[in-house]
N, C-alpha and C positions, 0 to 999 in steps of 0.2 A: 504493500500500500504506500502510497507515494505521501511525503509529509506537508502538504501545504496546501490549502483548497482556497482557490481564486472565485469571489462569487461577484454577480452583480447582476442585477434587477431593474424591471421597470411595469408599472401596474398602470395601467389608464389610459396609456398613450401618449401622455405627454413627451417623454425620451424620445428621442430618436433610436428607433430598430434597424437589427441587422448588422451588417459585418462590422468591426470599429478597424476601420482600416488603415491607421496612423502608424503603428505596431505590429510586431508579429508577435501580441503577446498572448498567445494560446500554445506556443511552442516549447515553452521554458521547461526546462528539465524540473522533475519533482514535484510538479503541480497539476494538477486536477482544475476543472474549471466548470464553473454551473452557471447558468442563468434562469433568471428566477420570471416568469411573466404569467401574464392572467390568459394568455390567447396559446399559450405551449406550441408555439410555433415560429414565435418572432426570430429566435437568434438560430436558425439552424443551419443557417448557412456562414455562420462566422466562427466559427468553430470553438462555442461553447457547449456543452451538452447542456439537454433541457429535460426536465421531470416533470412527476406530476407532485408536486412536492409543495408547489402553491396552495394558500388554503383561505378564500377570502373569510375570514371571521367578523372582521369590525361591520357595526350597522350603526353608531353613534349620530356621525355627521356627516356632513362635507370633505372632512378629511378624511375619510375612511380607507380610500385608496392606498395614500400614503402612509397609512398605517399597517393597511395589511403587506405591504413592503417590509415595512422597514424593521419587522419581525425576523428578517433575516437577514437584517442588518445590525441590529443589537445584541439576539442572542443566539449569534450562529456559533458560538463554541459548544454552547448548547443543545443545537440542533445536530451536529456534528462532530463531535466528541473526540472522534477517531484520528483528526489531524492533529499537528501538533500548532499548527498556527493557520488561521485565516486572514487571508486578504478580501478585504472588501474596496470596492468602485463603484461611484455610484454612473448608472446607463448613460449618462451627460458625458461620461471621463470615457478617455483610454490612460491607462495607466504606462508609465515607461519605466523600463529596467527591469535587472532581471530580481524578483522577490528574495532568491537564493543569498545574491548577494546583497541586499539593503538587511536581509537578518541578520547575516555577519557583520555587518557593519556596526550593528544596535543589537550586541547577544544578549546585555543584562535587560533589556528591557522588556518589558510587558506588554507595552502599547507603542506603536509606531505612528504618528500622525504630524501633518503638517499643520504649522499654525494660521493662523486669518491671517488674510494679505492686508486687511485694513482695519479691522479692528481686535481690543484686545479686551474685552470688557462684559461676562454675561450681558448686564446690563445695558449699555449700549443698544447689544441684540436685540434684546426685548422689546426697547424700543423701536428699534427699527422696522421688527417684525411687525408692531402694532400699527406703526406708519404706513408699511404698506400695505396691510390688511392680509397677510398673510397667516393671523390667527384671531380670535376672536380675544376682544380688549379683556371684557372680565376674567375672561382666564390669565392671558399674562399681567393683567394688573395682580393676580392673586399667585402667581409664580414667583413674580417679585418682591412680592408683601415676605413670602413664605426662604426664599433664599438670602432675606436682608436679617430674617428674623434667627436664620442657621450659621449668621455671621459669615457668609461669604463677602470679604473683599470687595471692591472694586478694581479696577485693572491685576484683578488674578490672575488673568488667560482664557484667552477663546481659540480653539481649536477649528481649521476645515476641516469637516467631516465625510468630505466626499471621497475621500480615499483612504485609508488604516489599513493595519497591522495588526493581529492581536494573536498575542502566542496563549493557545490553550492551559490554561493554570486553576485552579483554583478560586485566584484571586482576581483574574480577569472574569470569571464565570460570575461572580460577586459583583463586580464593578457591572459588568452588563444586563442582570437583575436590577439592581440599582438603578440603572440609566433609563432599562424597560417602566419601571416602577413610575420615573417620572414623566415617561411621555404619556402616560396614561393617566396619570394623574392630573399634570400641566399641559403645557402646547408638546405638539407632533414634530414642533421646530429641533431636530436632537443636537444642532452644536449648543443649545442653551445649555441641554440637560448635561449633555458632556461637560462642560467646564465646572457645572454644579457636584457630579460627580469624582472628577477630579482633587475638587476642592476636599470631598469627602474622605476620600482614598489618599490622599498623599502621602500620609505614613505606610502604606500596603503595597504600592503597585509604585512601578516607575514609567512616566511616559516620555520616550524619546519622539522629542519637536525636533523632526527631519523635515526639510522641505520635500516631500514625495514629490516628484514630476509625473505632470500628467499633462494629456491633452486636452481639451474641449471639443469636444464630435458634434456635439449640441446644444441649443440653449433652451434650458428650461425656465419659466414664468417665475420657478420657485429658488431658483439659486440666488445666494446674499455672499 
């Protein structure tokens, strides 16, 4: 069994489908590769393998989509036990390089992700989230109420979460309970809940801020 499983996902249609042809990153020695969609047909021609593995559950809201996503985006060491590390992309990205070596590069660490190119602030997010109507206000006004009152900082760290790292642990399994906990809880927006997380785990886990390279294949409504 090979140790690294490459996932990435797109539910609704908003992604752009189909081959991500910037890269030849379906090649890489050691790695497994999934795509996760509502239609089991989109990626089969780019050489991701596709399952029946989807499972729309949420009926909430509007954001349901992206939630039934991104369930295998938070707790895929969960879902997948067997690797020893998953790489996650989200369907906007092509990822570049080869995963082998960015884990050698970052052995002690837990969490591989890159930081926001422009901000650095939960907070911040939240706003901006709200600005653009990206989540509904009473919620993030009570996400924020609720991570002012757990003593998170200001300018702690915000992470992009469209591309990570996560080596199958214990303590990552923990961290990504955690993160699930809060999008369920608060908004579906997950670099908020990640740096919330973060914040919570620091003594636990170690996350290496690597600039991941990636490309942009497509533009979604929903990227910040």
């Amino acid at each position: 069994m090979k140790d690294i499983l490459i996932i990435t996902g797109s539910v609704g249609g908003r992604e752009r489908k189909g081959p991500l042809r910037h890269n030849n990153n379906c090649n890489y020695d050691n790695c497994d590769y999934l795509a996760i969609d509502d239609e089991h047909k989109q990626f089969q021609k780019s050489g991701w393998k596709n399952t029946n593995s989807y499972i729309p559950f949420s009926s909430i809201d509007k954001y349901k989509e992206r939630r039934n996503c991104k369930l295998y985006k938070i707790l895929n060491t969960i879902l997948y036990p067997n690797y020893k590390y998953i790489v996650w992309h989200d369907a906007n990205v092509s990822l570049i390089g080869d995963p082998n070596e960015i884990i050698k590069q970052h052995a002690d660490a837990d969490i591989i992700v890159g930081p926001h190119r422009k901000r650095r602030c939960l907070y911040d997010e939240i706003n901006l989230v709200n600005k653009v109507k990206l989540d509904t206000s009473e919620t993030l006004k009570q996400q924020k109420a609720y991570y002012k009152l757990q003593g998170v900082p200001r300018k702690y760290g915000l992470w992009h979460c469209n591309a990570m790292i996560m080596k199958n642990t214990t303590a990552v399994k923990k961290f990504q309970l955690m993160w699930w906990e809060q999008i369920c809880k608060f908004s579906s927006r997950d670099q908020i809940s990640f740096a919330y997380c973060a914040y919570k785990m620091k003594n636990e886990i170690q996350i290496a801020t690597s600039k991941l390279k990636y490309r942009l294949v497509s533009r979604s409504w929903g990227r910040l």
